[in-house]
N, C-alpha and C positions, 0 to 999 in steps of 0.2 A: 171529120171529113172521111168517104171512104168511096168507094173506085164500085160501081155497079158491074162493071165488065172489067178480072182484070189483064192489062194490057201487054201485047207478047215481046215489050220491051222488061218487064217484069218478071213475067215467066221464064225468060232468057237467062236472065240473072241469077237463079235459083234453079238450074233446070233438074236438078236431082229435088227436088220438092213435084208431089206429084196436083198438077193442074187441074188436066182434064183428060181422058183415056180416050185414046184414037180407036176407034170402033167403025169398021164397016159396017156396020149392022144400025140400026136406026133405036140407040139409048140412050139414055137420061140419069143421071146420077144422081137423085135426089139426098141431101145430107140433112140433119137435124141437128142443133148443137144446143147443149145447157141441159137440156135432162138427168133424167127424167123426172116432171112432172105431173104428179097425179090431177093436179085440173085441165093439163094439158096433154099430155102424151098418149093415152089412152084415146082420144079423139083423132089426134092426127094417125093411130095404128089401125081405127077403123075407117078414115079416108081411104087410106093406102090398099085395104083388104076390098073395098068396091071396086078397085081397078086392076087386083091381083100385083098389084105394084111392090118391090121393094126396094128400100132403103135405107141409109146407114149413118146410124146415131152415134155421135160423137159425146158421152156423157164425161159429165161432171163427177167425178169419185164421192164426192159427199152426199150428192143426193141420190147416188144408188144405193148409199150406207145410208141415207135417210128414205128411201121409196124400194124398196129391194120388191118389192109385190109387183110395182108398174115396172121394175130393171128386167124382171121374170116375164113380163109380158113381150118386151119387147124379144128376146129370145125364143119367147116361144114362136110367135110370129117366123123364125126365120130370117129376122133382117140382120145387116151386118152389124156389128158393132168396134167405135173406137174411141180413145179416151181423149178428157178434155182438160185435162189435170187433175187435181184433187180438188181445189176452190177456189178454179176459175181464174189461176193468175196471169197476169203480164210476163212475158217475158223482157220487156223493156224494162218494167218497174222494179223487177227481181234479179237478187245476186243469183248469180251464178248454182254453186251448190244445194242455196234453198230453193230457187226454180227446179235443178235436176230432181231434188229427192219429192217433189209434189209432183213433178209429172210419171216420176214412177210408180208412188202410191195410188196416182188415180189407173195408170198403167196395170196394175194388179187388182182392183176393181173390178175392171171389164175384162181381165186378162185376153189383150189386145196390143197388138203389135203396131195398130194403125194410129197416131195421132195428130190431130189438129190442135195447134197452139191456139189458144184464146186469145180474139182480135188479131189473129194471123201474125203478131207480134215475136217476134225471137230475135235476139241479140248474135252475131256472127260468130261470137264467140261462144253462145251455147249451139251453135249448129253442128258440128264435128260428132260431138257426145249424143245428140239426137238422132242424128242421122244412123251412126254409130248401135242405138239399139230398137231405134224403130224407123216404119216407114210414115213420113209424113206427109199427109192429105192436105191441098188447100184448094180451090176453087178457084173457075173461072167466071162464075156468075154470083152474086150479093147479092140477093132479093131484097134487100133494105126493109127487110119485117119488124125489125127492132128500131125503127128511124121515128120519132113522135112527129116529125116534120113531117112527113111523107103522108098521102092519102094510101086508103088498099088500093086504089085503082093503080095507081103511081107503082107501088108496088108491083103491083100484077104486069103491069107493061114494061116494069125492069125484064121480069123474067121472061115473058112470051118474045120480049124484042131481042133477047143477047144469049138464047140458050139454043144449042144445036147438038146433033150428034156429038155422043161422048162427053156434054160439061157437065160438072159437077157445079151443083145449082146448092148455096146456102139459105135455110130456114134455120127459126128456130122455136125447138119446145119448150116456150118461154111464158111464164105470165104475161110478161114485156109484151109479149108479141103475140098473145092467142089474139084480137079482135081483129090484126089482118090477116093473120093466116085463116082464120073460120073465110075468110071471103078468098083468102084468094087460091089457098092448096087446093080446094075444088075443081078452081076452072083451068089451074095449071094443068092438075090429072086429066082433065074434061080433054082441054085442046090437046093435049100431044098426044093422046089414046087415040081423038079422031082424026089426024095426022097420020096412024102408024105408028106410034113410040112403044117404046116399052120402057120399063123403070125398073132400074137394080139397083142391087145391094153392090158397095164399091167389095171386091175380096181378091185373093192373089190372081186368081186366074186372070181377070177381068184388069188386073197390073200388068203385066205379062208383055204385054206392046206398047205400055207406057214408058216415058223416058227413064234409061238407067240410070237405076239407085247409085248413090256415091260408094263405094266401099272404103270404108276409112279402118286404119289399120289401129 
């Protein structure tokens, strides 16, 4: 089960976990996560280049040590990048110690200070040490692209219905998931372009008036 919008009783509870950036301005935080895939990633980077759009990939350490050509790509492009561990773990299903040392290996990777735990997943007790050395991104919108239940349509009206100025909107550069993103990252880019929107890369500046980071000594 998983939360397509999530709820500001949540967000409340984590508020040093960053949501979604409060922006005057009329943005879109588009994220990618499980990259980089070469049957994938490469498609979703030429989406984003029709709309001059960018946005911010949250990779998997193992498959930029397994696709380093498509990791190159996304760099070049310009879009942000942040890590996703090394392979892809739970924080719920992982001790302590071997959760921290993968999520630093993947950390070194993308040498990237931004990450998102896989399945939004982390245990309260590894919170302190995370926070501790990096800043962590989670979402206010789950596009459910990874959902085999879900139709794309379904999909697509997650996102056009629960994303506004400033959310950070989760995709993924996934096999799992290319046949609804082919349908639906088009019309996402399509309508919020002719709305007005623009789309960026999540990076410090663009943090800057989001809620303060915990400082843990």
């Amino acid at each position: 089960m998983y939360l397509v919008k999530t709820p500001n009783l949540i967000q409340n509870l984590f508020p040093n976990f960053i949501w979604r950036i409060p922006e005057g301005n009329q943005k879109i935080f588009l994220t990618f996560d499980d990259g980089p895939i070469p049957e994938v990633t490469p498609w979703v980077l030429d989406q984003l280049s029709k709309y001059k759009a960018k946005a911010t990939f949250f990779c998997v350490g193992d498959n930029v040590r397994k696709h380093p050509d498509v990791y190159d790509l996304v760099k070049e492009e310009n879009h942000s990048i942040g890590s996703h561990t090394f392979n892809h773990l739970s924080g719920w299903g992982t001790e302590n110690v071997p959760y921290f040392l993968n999520v630093r290996r993947g950390a070194k990777s993308v040498q990237s200070e931004f990450f998102r735990p896989p399945y939004g997943r982390i245990k309260p007790s590894q919170v302190p040490f995370l926070m501790r050395h990096y800043k962590i991104i989670m979402w206010d919108v789950l596009s459910g692209d990874f959902d085999p239940k879900i139709s794309a349509q379904q999909c697509l009206n997650n996102v056009l219905a629960h994303t506004k100025a400033g959310s950070i909107v989760v995709f993924h550069d996934s096999v799992k998931s290319f046949e609804k993103l082919k349908y639906v990252l088009p019309r996402v880019l399509e309508h919020f372009s002719n709305l007005g929107y623009s789309f960026c890369g999540i990076d410090d500046l663009s943090l800057k008036d989001s809620a303060p980071l915990a400082k843990t000594a």
